[in-house]
BAVOTOR-762476 format. One record per atom (N, C-alpha, C): residue in three letters; x, y, z. Coordinates in steps of 0.001 Angstrom, whole numbers, plus 500000, padded with zeros to 6 digits. Layout:
BEGIN
ALAXYZ;...
END
This chain:
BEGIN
UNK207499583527215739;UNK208257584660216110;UNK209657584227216017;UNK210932585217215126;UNK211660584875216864;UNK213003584824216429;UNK213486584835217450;UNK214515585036217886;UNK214995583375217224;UNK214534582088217245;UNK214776581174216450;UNK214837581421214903;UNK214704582240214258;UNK215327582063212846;UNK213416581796212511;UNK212360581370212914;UNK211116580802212629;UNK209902581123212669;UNK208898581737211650;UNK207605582519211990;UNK206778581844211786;UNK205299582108212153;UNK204299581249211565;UNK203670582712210578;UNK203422582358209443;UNK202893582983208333;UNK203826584337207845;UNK203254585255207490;UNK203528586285206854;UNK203982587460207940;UNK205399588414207871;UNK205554589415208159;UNK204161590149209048;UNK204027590862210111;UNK203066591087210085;UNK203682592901210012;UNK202616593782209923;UNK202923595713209549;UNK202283596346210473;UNK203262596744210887;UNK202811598324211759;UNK203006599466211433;UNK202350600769211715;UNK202758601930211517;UNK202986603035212644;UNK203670603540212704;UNK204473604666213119;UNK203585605919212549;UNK202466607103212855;UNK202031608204212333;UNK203047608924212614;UNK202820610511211602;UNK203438611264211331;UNK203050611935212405;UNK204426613097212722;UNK204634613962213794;UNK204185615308213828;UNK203092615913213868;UNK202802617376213388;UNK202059617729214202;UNK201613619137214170;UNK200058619472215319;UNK199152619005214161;UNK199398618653212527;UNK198165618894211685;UNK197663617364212079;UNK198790616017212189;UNK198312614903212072;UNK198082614428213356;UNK199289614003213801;UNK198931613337215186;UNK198570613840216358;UNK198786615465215944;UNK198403616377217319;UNK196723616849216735;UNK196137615904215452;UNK194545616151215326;UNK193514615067215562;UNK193232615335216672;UNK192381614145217021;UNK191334613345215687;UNK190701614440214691;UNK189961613514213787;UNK191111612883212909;UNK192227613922212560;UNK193077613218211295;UNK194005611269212352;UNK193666611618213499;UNK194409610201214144;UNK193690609127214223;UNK191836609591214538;UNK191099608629214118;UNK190814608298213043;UNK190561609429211699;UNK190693608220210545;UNK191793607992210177;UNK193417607947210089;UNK194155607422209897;UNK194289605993210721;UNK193818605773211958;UNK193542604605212552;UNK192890603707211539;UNK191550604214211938;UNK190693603292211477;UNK190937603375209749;UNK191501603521209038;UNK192115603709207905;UNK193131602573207442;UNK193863602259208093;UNK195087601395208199;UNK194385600351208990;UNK193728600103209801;UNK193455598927210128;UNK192203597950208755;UNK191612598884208531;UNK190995598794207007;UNK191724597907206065;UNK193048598680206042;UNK194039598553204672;UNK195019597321205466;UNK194752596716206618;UNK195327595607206638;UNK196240595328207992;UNK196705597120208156;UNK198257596910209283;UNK197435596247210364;UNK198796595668211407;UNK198337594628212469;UNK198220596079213871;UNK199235596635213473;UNK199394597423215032;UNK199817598993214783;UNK199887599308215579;UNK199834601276215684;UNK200738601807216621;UNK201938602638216550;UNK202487602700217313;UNK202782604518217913;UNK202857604154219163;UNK203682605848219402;UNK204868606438220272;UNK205617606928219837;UNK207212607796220652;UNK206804608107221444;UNK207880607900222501;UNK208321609258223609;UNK208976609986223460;UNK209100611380223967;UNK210383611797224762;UNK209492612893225676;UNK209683613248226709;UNK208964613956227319;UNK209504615411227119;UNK210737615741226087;UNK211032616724225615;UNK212327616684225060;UNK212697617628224502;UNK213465617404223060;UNK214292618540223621;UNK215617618739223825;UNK216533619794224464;UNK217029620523222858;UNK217144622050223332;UNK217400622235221536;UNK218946621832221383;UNK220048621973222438;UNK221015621433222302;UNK221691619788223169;UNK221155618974222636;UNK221131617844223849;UNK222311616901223157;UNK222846616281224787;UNK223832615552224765;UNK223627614303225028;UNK223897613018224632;UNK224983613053223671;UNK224739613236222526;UNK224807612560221242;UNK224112612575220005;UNK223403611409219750;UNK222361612304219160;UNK220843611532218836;UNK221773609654218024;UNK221461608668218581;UNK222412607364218182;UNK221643606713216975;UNK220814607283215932;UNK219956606624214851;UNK220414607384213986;UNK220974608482213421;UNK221042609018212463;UNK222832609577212639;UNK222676609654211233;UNK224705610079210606;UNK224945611226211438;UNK223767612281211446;UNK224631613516211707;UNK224429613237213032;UNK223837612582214055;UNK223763613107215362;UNK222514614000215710;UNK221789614354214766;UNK220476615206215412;UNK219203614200214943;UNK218040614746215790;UNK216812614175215268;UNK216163614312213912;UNK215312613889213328;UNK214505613591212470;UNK213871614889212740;UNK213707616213211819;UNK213048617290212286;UNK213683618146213188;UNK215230617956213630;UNK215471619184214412;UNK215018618963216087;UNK213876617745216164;UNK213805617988217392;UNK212473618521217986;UNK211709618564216421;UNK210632619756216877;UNK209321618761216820;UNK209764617735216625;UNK208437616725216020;UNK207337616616217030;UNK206543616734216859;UNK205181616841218048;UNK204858615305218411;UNK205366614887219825;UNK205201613532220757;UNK204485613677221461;UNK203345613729221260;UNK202178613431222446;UNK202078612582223342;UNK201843612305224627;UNK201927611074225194;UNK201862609833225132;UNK202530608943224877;UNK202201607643224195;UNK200735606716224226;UNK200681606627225900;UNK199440606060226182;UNK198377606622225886;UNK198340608107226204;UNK197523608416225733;UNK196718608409224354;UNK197832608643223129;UNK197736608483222391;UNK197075607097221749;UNK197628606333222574;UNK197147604730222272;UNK195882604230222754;UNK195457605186223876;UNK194073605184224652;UNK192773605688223569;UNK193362606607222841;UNK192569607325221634;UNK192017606121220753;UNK193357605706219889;UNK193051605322219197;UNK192535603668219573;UNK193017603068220330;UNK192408601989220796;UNK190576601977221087;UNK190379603219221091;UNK189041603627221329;UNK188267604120220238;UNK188963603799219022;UNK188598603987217690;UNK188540602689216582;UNK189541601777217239;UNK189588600303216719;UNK189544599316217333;UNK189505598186216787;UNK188486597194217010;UNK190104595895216973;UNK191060595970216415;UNK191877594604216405;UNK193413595283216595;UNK193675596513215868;UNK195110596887216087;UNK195553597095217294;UNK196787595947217152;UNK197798596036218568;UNK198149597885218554;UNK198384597879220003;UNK198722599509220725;UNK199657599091221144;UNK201229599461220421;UNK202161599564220649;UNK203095600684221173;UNK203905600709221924;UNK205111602210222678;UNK206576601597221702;UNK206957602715221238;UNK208083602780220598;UNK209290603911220436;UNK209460604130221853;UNK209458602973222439;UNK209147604365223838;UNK208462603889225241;UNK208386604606226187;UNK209860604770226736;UNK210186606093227452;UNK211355605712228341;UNK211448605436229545;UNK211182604289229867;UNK211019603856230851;UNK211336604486232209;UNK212825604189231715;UNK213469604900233259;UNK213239606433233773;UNK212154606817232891;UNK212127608288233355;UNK210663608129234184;UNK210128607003233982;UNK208991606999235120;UNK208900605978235905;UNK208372606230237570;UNK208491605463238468;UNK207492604002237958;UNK207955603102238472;UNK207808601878237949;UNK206284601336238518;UNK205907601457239437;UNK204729601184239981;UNK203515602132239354;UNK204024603554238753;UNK202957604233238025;UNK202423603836237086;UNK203881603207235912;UNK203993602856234461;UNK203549601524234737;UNK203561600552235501;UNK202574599589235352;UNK201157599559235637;UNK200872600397236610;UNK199152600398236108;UNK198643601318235047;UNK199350602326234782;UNK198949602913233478;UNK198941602187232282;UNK199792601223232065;UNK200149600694231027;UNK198904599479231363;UNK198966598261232429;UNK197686597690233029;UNK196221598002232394;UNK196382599071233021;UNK194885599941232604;UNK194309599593231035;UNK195839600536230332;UNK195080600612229078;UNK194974599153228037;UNK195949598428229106;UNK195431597401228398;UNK194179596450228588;UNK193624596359229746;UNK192466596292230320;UNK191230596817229377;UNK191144598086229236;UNK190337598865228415;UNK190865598527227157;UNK191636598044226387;UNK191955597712225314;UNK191581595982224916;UNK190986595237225771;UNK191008593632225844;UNK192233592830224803;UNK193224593519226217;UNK194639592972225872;UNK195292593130224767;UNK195594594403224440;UNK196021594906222780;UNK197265595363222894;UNK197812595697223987;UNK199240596695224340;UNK200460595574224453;UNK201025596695223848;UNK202714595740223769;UNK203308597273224187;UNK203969596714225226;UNK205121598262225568;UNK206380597962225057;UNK206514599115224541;UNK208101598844224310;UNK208979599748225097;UNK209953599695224992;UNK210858600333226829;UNK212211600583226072;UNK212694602298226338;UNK213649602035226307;UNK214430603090227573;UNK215677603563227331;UNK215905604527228291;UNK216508605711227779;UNK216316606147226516;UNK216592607387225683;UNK218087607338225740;UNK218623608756225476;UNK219944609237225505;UNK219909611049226209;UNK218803611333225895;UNK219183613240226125;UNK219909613317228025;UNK220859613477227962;UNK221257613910229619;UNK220418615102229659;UNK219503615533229193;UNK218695616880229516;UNK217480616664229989;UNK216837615702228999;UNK216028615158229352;UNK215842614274231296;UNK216786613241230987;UNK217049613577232900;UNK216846614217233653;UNK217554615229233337;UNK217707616163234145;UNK216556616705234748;UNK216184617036233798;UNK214490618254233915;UNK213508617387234278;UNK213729615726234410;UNK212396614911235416;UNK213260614157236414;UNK214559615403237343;UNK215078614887238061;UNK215569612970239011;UNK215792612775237253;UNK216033611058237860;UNK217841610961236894;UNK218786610092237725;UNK219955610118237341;UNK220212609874235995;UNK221258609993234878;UNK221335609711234062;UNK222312608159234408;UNK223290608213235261;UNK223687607330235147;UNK223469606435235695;UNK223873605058235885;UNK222902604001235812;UNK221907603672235576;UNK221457604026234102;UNK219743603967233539;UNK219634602482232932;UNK221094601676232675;UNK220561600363232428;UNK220187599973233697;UNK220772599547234437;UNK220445599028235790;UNK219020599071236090;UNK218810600956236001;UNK217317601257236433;UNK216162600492235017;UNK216285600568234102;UNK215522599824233029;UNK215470598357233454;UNK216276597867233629;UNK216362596086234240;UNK215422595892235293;UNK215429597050236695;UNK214627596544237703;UNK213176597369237382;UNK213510598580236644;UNK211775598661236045;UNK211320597755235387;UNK211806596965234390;UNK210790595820233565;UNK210458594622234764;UNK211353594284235354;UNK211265593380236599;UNK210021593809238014;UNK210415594976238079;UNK209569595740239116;UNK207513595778238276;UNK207479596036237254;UNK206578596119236446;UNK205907594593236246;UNK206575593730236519;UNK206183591968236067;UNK205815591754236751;UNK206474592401238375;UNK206097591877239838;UNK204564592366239897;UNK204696593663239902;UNK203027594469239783;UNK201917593924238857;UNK202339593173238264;UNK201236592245237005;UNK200883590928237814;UNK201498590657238257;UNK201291589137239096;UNK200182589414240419;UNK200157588537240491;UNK198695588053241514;UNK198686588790242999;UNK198026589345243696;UNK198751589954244583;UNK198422589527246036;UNK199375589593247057;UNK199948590799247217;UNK201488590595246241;UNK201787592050245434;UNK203111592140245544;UNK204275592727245831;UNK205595592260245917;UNK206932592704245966;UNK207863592893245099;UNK208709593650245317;UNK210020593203244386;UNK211364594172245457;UNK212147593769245463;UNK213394594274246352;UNK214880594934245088;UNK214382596264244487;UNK215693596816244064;UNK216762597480244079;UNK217498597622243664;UNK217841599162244016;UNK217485600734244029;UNK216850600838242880;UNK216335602071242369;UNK214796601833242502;UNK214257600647242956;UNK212542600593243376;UNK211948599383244054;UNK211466599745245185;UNK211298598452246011;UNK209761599025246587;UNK209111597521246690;UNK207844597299247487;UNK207697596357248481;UNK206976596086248869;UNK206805594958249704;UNK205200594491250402;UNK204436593589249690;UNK203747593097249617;UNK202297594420249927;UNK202016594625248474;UNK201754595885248069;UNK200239594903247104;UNK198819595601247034;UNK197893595243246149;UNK198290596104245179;UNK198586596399243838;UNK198187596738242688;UNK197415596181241438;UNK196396597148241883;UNK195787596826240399;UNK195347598225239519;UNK194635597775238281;UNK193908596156237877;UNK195413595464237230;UNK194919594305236763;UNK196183593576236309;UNK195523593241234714;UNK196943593376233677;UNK196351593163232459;UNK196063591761232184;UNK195326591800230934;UNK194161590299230403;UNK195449589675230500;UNK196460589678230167;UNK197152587934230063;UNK197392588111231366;UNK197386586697231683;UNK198694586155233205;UNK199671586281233555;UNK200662586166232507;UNK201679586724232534;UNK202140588316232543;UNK200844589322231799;UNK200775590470231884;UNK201606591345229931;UNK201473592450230487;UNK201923593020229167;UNK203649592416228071;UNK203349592096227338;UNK204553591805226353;UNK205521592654226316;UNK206650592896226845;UNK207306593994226570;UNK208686593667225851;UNK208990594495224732;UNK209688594769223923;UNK210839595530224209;UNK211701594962223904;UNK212927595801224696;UNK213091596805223154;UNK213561598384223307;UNK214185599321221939;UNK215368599030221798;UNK215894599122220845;UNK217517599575220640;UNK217705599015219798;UNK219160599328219053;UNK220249598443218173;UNK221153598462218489;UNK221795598767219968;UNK222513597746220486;UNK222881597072220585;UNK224473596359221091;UNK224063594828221374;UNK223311594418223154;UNK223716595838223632;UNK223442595715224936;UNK221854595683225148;UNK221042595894223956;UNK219520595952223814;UNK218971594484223340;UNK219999594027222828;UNK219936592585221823;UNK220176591691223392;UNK220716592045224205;UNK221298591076225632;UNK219985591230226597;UNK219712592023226121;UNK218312592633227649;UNK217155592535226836;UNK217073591692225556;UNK215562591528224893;UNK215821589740225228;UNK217193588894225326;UNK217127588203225154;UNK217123587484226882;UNK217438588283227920;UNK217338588022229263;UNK215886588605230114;UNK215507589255229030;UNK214245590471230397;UNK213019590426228944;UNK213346590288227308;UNK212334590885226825;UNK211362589858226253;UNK210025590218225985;UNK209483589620225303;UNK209635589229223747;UNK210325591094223482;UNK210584591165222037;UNK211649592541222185;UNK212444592329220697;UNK213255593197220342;UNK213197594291219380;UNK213219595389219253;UNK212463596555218697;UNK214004597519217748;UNK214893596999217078;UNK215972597974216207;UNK215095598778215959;UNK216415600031215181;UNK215395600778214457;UNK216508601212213302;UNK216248601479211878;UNK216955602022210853;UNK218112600828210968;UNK217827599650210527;UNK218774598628210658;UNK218353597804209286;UNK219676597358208654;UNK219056596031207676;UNK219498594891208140;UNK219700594042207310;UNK220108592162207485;UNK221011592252208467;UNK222052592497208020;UNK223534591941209108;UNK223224592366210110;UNK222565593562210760;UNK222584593909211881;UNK221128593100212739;UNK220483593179211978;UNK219410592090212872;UNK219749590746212879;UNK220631589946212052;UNK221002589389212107;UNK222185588860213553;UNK222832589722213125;UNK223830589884214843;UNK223161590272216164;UNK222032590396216026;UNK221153591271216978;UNK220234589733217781;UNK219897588841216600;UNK219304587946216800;UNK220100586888217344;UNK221291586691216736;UNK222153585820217486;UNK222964586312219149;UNK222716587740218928;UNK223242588108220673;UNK222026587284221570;UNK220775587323220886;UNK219755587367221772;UNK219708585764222077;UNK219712585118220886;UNK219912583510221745;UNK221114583491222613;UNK222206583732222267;UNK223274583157223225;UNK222664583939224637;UNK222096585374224919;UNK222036585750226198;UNK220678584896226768;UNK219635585012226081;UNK218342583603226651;UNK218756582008226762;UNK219943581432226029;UNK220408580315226597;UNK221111580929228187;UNK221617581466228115;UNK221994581778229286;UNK221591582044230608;UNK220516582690230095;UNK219544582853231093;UNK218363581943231292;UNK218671580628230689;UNK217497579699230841;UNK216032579975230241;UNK216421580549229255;UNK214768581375228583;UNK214805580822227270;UNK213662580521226337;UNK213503579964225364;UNK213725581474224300;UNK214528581305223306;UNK214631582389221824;UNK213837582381221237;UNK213087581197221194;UNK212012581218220128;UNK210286582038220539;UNK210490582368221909;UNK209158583417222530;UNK209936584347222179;UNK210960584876221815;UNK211141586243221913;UNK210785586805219938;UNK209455587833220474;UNK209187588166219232;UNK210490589396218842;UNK210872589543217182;UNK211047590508216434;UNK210626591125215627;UNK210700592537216208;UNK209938593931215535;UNK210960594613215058;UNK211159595247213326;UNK212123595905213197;UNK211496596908212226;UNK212173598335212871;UNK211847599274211682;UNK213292599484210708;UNK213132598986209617;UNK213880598745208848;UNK214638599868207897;UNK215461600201207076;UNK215871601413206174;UNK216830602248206970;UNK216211603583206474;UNK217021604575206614;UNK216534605687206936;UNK217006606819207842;UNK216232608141207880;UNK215819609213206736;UNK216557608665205546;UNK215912609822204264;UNK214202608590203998;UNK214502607347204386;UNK213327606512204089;UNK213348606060202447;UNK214595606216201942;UNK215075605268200734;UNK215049603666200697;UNK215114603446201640;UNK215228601914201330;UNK214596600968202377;UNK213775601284203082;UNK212976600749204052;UNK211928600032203788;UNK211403600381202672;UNK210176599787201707;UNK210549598794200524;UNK211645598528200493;UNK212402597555199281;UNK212381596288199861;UNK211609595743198741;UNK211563594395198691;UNK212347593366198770;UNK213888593745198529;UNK214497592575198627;UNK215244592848199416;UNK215197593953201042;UNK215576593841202028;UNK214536593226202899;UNK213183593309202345;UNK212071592909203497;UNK212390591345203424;UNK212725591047202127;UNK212696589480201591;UNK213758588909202664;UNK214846589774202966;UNK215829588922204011;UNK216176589160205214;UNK215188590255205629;UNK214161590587207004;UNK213686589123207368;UNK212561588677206489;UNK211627587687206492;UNK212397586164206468;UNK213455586094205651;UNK214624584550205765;UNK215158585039206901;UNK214765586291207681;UNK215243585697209078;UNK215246585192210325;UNK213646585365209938;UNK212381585340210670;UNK211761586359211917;UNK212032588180211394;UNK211206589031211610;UNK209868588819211817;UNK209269589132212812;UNK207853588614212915;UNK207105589958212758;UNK207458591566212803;UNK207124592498212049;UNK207724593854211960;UNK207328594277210586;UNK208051595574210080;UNK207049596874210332;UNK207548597884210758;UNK206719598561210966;UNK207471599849210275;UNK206718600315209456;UNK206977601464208524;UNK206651602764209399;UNK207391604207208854;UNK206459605335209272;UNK205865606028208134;UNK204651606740208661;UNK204057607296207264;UNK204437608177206483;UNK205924608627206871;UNK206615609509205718;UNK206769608825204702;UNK206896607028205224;UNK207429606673203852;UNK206112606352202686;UNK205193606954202896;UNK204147606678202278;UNK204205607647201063;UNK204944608694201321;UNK205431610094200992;UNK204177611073201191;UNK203090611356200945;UNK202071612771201147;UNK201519611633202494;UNK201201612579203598;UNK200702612219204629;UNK198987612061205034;UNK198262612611203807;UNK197041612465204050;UNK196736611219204150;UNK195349610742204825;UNK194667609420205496;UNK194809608018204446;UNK194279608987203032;UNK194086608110202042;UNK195411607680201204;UNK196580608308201380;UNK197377607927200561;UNK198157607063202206;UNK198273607116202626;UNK199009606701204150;UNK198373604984203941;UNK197029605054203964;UNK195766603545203851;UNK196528602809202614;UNK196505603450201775;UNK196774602898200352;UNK198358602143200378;UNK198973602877200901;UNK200731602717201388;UNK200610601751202197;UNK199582601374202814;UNK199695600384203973;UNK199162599197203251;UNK198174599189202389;UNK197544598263201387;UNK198673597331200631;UNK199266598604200151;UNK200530597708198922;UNK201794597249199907;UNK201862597502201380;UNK203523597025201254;UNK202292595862202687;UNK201314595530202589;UNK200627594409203151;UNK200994593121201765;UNK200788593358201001;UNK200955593007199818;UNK202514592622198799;UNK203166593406199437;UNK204811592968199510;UNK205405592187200403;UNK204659592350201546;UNK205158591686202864;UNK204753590299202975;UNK203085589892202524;UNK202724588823201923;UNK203870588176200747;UNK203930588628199844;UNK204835588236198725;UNK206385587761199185;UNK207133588512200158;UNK208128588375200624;UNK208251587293201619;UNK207583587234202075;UNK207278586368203039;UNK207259584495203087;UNK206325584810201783;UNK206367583369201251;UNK207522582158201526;
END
């Protein structure tokens, strides 16, 4: 992995499904696109939040030129876990990844046994990824502050580690406190769920390299993961934490999805030691099962090649 510049083997691929009531809001088209792609090679499966999409929301959407979403806004986000509960219940090896949940919009003691759970029922397959959105609307309407949501993201991943550990447990925050409290069940590792910090930030690159397991850009090439990777050692030297546990996950390109699949950006993804790329199935271009499998086949096959 890592945040050291160093992988062991090949890139590994994830996918991102498409947003529709036809695909991901169809329970058969999600199971064979699952079990489809795990077929054709990908390692892991991932799914969005937002618990709603404001038609005029502030500030601007921070991934794309113009400031709006991918679709206007209208893209169909089903619950993450849930979603991951499905399909985890359809396959047999693909990691169940969040890409990213927003954390701070749910109380911290919930989102760790939910998340617990499904990894439990999953024999340890979940990687959360965490972030804390942008819509001030979104806030709003699940009455939790907008401001100070880093703060609150810091003592949720912290508050969430405490609840994984052996019990009884505690944790003393500001925005969430217990005190010698049983929660369970607790997930298969010891340490508990892997969590992935979102963003392209540098302030996401500082809090993957102090709090995360792993770091999650998105629509980024070289230089910026590059700078992303070096925030993250200097903040884990700092914090007495090793760079080289901290895995990197990057969804790579662009929002038209021109250049995300090119080989000789994956090639210096991989000299940087990305540990995986995770495509979405637009870029497959037609969204049916079989051309989506096939798309996942050949850039398994680039990623191998690049990798080398």
């Amino acid at each position: 992995m890592t945040a050291s510049g160093t992988r062991d083997g090949a890139m590994r691929l994830g996918l991102l499904p498409p947003f529709s009531p036809e695909t991901v809001g169809d329970p058969a088209y999600l199971q064979a696109l699952a079990t489809g792609i795990e077929a054709a090679g990908a390692e892991s499966f991932w799914a969005v939040e937002h618990i709603l999409v404001a038609e005029d929301y502030e500030p601007r959407y921070p991934y794309s030129a113009d400031g709006r979403m991918p679709g206007g806004g209208a893209a169909l986000m089903p619950d993450p876990l849930q979603v991951l509960a499905f399909v985890g219940a359809h396959t047999e090896r693909l990691v169940l990844g969040t890409s990213v949940v927003v954390a701070t919009q749910h109380p911290a003691l919930i989102l760790a046994k939910a998340v617990a759970t499904l990894d439990r029922m999953s024999s340890g397959r979940v990687r959360l990824g965490v972030g804390m959105g942008w819509q001030i609307e979104e806030y709003r309407a699940v009455n939790v502050p907008y401001e100070g949501k880093g703060r609150r993201l810091d003592e949720t991943i912290d508050a969430m580690r405490a609840c994984w550990a052996p019990n009884p447990v505690s944790y003393a925050g500001t925005t969430v406190a217990f005190s010698r409290v049983n929660v369970d069940p607790k997930p298969v590792r010891p340490g508990g769920v892997p969590v992935i910090v979102g963003g392209s930030s540098a302030a996401a690159a500082r809090r993957a390299g102090t709090r995360g397991d792993g770091w999650f850009p998105y629509v980024v090439g070289p230089a910026e993961v590059a700078e992303g990777i070096e925030t993250i050692r200097r903040a884990a030297d700092v914090a007495g934490r090793d760079p080289a546990a901290i895995e990197i996950t990057v969804w790579p390109g662009s929002w038209d999805y021109s250049r995300g699949t090119d080989p000789e950006l994956l090639g210096e993804l991989a000299a940087l030691g990305v540990d995986r790329i995770v495509f979405t199935a637009f870029e497959a271009g037609a969204v049916d099962v079989d051309n989506v499998a096939a798309f996942v086949a050949r850039m398994r096959g680039v990623l191998d090649d690049v990798s080398d």
